[in-house]
ChimeraX commands (.cxc) that place a marker at each C-alpha (Angstrom):
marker #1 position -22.91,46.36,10.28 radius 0.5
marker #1 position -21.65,43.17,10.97 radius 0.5
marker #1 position -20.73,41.93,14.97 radius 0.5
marker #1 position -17.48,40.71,15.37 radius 0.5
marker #1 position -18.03,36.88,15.62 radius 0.5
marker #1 position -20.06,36.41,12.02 radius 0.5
marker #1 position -17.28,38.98,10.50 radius 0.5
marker #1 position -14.79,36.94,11.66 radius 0.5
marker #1 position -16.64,33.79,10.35 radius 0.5
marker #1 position -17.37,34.75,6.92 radius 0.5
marker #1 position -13.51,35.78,6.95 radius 0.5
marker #1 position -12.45,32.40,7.69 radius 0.5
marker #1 position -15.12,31.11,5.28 radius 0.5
marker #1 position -13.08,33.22,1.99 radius 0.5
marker #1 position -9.89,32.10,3.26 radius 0.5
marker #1 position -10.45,28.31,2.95 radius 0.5
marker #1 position -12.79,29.50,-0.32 radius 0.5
marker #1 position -15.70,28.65,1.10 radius 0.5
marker #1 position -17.69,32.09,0.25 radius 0.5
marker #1 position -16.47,34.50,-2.26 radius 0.5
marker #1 position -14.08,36.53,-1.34 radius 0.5
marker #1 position -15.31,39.90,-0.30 radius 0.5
marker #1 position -13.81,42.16,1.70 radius 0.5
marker #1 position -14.80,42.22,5.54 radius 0.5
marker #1 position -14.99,45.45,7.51 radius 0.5
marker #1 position -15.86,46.67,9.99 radius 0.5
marker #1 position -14.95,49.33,12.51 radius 0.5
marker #1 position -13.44,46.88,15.00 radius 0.5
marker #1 position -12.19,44.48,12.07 radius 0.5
marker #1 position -10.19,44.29,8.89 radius 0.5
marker #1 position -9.31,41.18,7.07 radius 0.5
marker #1 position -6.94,40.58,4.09 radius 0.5
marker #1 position -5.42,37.63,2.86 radius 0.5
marker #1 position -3.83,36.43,-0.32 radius 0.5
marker #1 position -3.15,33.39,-0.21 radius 0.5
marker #1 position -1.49,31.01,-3.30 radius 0.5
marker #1 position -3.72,27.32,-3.56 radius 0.5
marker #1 position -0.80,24.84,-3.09 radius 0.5
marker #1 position -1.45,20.90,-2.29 radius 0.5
marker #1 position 1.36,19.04,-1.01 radius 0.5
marker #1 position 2.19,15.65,-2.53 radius 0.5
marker #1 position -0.52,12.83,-0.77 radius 0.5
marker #1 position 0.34,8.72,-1.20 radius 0.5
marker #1 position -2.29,6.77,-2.01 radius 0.5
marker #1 position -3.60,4.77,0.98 radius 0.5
marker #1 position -2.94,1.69,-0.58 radius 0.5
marker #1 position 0.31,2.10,-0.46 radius 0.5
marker #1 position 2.83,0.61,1.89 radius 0.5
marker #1 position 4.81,2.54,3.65 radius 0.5
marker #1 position 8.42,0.89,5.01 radius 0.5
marker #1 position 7.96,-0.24,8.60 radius 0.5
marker #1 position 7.23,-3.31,11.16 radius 0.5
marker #1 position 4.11,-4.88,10.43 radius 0.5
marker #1 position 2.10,-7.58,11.21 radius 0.5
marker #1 position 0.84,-9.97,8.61 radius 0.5
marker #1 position -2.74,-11.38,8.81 radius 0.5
marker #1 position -5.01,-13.25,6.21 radius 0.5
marker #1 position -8.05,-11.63,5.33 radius 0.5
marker #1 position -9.77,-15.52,5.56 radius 0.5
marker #1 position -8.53,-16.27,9.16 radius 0.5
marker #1 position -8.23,-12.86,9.97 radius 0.5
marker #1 position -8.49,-12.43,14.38 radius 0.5
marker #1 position -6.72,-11.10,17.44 radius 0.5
marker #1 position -3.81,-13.29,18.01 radius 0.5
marker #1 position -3.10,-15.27,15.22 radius 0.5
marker #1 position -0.32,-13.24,12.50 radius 0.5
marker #1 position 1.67,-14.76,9.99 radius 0.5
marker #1 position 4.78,-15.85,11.70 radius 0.5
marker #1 position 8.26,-17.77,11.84 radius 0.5
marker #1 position 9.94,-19.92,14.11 radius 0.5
marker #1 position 13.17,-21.58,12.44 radius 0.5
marker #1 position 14.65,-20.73,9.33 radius 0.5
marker #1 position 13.80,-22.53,6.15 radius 0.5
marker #1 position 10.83,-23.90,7.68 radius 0.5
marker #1 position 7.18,-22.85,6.16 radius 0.5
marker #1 position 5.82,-19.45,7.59 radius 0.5
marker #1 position 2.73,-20.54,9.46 radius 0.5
marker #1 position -0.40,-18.93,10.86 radius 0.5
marker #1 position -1.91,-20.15,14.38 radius 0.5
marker #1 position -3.90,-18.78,17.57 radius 0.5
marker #1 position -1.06,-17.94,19.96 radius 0.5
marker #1 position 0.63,-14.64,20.55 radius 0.5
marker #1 position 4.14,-14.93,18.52 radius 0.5
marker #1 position 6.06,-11.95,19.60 radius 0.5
marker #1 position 8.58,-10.74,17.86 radius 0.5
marker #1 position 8.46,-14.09,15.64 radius 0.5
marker #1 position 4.56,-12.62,14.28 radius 0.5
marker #1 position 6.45,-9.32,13.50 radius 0.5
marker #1 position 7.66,-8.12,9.57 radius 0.5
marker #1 position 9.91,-5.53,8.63 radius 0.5
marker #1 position 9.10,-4.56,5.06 radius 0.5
marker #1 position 11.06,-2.14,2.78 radius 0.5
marker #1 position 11.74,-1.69,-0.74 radius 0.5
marker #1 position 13.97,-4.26,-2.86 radius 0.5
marker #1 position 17.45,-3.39,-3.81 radius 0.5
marker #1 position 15.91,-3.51,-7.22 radius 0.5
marker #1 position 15.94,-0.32,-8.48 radius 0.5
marker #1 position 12.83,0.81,-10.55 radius 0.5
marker #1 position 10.76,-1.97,-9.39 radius 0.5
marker #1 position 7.45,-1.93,-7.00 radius 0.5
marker #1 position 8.84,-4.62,-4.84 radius 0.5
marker #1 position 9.19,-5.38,-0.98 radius 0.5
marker #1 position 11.59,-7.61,1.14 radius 0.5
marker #1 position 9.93,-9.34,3.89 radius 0.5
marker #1 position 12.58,-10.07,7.23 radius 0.5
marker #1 position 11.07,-11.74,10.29 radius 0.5
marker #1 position 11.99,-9.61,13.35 radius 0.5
marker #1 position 12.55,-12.21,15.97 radius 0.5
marker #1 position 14.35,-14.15,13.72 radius 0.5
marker #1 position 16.12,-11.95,11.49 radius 0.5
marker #1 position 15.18,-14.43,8.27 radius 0.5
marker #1 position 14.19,-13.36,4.90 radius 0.5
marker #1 position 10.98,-14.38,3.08 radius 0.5
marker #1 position 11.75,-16.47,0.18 radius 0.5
marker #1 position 9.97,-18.75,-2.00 radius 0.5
marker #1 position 10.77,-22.58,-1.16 radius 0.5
marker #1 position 12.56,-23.83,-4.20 radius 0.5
marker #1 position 10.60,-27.26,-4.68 radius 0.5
marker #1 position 7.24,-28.34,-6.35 radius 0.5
marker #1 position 5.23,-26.60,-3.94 radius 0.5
marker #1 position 6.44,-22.95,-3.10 radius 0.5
marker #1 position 5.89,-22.41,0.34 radius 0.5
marker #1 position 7.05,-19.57,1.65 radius 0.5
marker #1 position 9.85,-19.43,4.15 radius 0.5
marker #1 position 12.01,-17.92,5.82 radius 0.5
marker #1 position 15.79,-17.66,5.76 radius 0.5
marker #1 position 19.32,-16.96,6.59 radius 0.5
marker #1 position 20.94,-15.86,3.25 radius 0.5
marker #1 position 19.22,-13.22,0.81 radius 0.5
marker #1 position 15.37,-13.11,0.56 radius 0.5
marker #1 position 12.96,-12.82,-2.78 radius 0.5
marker #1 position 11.43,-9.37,-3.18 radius 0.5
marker #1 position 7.27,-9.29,-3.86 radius 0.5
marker #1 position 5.14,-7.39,-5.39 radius 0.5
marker #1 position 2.02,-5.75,-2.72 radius 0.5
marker #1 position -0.69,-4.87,-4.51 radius 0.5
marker #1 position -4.13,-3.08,-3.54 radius 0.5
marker #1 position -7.29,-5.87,-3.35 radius 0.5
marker #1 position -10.18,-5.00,-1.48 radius 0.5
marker #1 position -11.18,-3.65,1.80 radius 0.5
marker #1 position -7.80,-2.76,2.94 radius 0.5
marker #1 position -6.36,-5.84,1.76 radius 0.5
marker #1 position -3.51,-6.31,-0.02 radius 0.5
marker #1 position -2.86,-9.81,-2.77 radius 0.5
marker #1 position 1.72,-10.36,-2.52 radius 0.5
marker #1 position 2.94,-11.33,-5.80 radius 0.5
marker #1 position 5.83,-13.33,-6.66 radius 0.5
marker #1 position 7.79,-10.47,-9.53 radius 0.5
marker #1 position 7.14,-11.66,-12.52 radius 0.5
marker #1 position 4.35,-14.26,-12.04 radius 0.5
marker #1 position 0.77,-14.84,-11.71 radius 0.5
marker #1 position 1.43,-16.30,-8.28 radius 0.5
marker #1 position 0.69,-14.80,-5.28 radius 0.5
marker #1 position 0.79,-15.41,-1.22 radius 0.5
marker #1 position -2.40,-17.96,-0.60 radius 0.5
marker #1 position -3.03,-19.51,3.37 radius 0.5
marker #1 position -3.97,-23.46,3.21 radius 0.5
marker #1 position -5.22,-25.11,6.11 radius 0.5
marker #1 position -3.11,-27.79,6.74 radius 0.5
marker #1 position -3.48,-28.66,10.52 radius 0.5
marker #1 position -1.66,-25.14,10.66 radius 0.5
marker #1 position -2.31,-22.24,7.84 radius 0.5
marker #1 position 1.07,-22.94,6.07 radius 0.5
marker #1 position 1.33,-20.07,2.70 radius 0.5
marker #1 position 2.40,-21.23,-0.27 radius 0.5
marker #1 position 3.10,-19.56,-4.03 radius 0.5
marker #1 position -0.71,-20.53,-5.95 radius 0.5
marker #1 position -2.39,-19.04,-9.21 radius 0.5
marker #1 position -4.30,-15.97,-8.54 radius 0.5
marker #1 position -7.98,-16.59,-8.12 radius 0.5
marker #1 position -9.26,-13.67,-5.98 radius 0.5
marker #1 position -10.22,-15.51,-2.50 radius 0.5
marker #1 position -9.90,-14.02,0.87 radius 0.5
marker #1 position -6.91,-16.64,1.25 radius 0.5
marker #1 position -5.12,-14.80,-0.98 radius 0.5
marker #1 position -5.70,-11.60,0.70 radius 0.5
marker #1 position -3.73,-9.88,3.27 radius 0.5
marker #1 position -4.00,-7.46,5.97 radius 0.5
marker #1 position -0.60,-5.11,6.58 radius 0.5
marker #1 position -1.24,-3.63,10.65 radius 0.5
marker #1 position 1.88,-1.67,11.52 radius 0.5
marker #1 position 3.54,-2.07,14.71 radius 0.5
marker #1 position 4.49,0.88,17.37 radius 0.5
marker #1 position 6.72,0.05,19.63 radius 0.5
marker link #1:1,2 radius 0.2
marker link #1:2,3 radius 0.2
marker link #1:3,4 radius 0.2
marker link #1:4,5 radius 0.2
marker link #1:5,6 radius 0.2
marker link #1:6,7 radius 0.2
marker link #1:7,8 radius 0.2
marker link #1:8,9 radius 0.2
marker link #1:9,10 radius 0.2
marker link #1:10,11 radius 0.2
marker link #1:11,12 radius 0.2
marker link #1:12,13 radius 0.2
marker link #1:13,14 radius 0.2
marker link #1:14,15 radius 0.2
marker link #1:15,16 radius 0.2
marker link #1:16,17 radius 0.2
marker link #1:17,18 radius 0.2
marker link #1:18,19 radius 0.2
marker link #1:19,20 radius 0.2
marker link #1:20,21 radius 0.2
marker link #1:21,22 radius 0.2
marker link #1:22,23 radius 0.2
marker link #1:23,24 radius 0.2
marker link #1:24,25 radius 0.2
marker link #1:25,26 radius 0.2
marker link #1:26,27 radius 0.2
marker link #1:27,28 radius 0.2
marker link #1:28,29 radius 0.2
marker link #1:29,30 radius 0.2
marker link #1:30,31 radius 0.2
marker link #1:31,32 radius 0.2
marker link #1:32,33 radius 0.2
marker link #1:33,34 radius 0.2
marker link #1:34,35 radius 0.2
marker link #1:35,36 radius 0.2
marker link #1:36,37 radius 0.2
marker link #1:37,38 radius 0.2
marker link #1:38,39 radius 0.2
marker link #1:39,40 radius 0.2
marker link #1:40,41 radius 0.2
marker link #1:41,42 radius 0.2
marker link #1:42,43 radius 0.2
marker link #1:43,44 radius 0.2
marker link #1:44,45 radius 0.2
marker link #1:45,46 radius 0.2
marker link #1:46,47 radius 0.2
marker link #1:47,48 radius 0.2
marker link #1:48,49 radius 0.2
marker link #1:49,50 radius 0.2
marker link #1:50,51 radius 0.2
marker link #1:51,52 radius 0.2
marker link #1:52,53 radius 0.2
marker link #1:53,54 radius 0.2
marker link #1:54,55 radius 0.2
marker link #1:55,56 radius 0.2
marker link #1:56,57 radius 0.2
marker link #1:57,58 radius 0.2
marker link #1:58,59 radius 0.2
marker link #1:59,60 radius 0.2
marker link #1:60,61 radius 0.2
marker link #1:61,62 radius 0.2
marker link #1:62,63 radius 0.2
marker link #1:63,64 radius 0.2
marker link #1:64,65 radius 0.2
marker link #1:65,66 radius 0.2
marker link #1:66,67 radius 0.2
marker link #1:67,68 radius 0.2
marker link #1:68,69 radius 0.2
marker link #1:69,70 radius 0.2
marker link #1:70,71 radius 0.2
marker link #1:71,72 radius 0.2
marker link #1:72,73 radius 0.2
marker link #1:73,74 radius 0.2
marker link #1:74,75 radius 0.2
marker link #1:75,76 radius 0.2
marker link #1:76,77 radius 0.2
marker link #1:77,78 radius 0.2
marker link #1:78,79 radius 0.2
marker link #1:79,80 radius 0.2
marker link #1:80,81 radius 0.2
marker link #1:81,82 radius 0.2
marker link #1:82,83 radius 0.2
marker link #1:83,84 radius 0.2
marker link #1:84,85 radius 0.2
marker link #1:85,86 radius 0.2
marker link #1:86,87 radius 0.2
marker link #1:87,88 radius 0.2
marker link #1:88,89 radius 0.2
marker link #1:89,90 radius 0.2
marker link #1:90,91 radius 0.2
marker link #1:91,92 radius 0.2
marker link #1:92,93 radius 0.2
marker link #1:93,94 radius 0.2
marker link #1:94,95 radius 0.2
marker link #1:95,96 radius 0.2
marker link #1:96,97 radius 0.2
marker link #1:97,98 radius 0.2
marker link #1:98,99 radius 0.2
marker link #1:99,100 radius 0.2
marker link #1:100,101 radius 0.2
marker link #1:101,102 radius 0.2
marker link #1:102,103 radius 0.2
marker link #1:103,104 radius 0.2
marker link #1:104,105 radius 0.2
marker link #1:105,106 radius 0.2
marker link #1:106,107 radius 0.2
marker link #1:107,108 radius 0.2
marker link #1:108,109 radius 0.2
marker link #1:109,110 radius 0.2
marker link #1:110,111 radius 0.2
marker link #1:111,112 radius 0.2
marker link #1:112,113 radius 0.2
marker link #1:113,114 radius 0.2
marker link #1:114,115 radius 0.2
marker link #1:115,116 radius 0.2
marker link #1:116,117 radius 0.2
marker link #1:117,118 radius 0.2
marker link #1:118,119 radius 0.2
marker link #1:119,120 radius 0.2
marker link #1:120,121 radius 0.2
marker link #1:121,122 radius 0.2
marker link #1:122,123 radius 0.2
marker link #1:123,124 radius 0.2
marker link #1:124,125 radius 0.2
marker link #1:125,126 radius 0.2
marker link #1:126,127 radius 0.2
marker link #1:127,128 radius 0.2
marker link #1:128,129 radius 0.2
marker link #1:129,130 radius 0.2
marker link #1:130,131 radius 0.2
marker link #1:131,132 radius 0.2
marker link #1:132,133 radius 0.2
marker link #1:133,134 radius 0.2
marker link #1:134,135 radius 0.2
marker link #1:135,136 radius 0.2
marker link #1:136,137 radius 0.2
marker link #1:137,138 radius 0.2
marker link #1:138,139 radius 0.2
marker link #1:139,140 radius 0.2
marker link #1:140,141 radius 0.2
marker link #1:141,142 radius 0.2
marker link #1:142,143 radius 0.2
marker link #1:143,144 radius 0.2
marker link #1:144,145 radius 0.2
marker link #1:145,146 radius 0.2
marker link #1:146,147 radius 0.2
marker link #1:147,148 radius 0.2
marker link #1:148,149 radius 0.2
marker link #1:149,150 radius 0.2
marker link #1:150,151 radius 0.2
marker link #1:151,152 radius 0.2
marker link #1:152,153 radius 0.2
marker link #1:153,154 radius 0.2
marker link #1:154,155 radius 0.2
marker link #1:155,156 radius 0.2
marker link #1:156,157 radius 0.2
marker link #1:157,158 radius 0.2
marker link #1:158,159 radius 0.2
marker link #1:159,160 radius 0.2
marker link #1:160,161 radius 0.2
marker link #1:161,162 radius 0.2
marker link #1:162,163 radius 0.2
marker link #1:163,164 radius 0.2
marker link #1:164,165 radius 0.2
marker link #1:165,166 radius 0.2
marker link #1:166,167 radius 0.2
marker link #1:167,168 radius 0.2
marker link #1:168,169 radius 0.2
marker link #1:169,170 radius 0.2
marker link #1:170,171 radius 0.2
marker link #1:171,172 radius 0.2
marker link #1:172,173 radius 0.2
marker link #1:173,174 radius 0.2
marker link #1:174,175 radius 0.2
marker link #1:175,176 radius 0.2
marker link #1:176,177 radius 0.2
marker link #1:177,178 radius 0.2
marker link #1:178,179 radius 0.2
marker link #1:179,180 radius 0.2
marker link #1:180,181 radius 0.2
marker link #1:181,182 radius 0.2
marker link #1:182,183 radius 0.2
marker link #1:183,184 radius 0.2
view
């Protein structure tokens, strides 16, 4: 005869399928379950999921220094000071239905991301409506943002500040992104 405790164990074992199924008994115990296997939908987590975030390069990657925006339709900029608000992203889903793509708005500001319509294509931010991007899985956590419908993606340059501008994809940790979510 079986004591309580290991009854009660090898029970527990057949209900999460861990031992075959058998039926306990005992005098003191009787056990019978029938349970249906069922798995509830699970995201991938390389997925983004809609929230406040803050954005930091996988090359200058540390405590206090987030991708961030002071004025609109000036260059979004990474440096070592705490931003605030200004170092904080909302990101959700495009208006673009059927497409994988994200809108980027600046919390303190309440700008847009959008791609700086000259030679360069920095990023900025601004008042009007912002361009959607692609985020897409890289390494480590990491995620590469894609212009839609290019070979372009988000890439830091060290100019006095780390300005981000639109360059060809080549797989560098300046092209690479962390996503941290913010709780307020």
């Amino acid at each position: 005869m079986f004591s309580k405790l290991p009854a009660f164990g090898l029970g527990a074992l057949a209900v999460v399928r861990a031992a075959p199924a058998l039926s306990f008994q005992t005098p003191l115990l009787s056990c019978s379950v029938n349970l249906d296997a069922s798995v509830a939908p699970v995201k991938s987590f390389n997925t983004i999921e809609p929230g406040k975030y803050m954005i930091y390069n996988a090359w200058i990657y540390g405590a206090n220094n987030p991708l961030r925006a002071y004025n609109p339709e000036e260059l979004v900029f990474s440096d070592f000071e705490d931003p605030g608000k200004f170092g904080q992203w909302w990101i959700a889903p495009s208006e673009n239905p059927g497409a994988d793509e994200y809108t980027f708005t600046n919390v303190g500001l309440g700008t847009h991301a959008s791609i700086e319509q000259d030679f360069y294509q920095g990023i900025i931010t601004t008042q009007g409506q912002g361009d959607s991007f692609a985020i897409e899985p890289a390494d480590d956590g990491t995620f590469t943002i894609r212009a839609p419908n290019k070979d372009q993606v988000w890439t830091a340059v060290a100019e006095g500040q780390v300005l981000v501008y639109l360059q060809s994809q080549q797989d560098g940790d300046e092209q690479r992104w962390r996503l941290v979510p913010v709780y307020d």
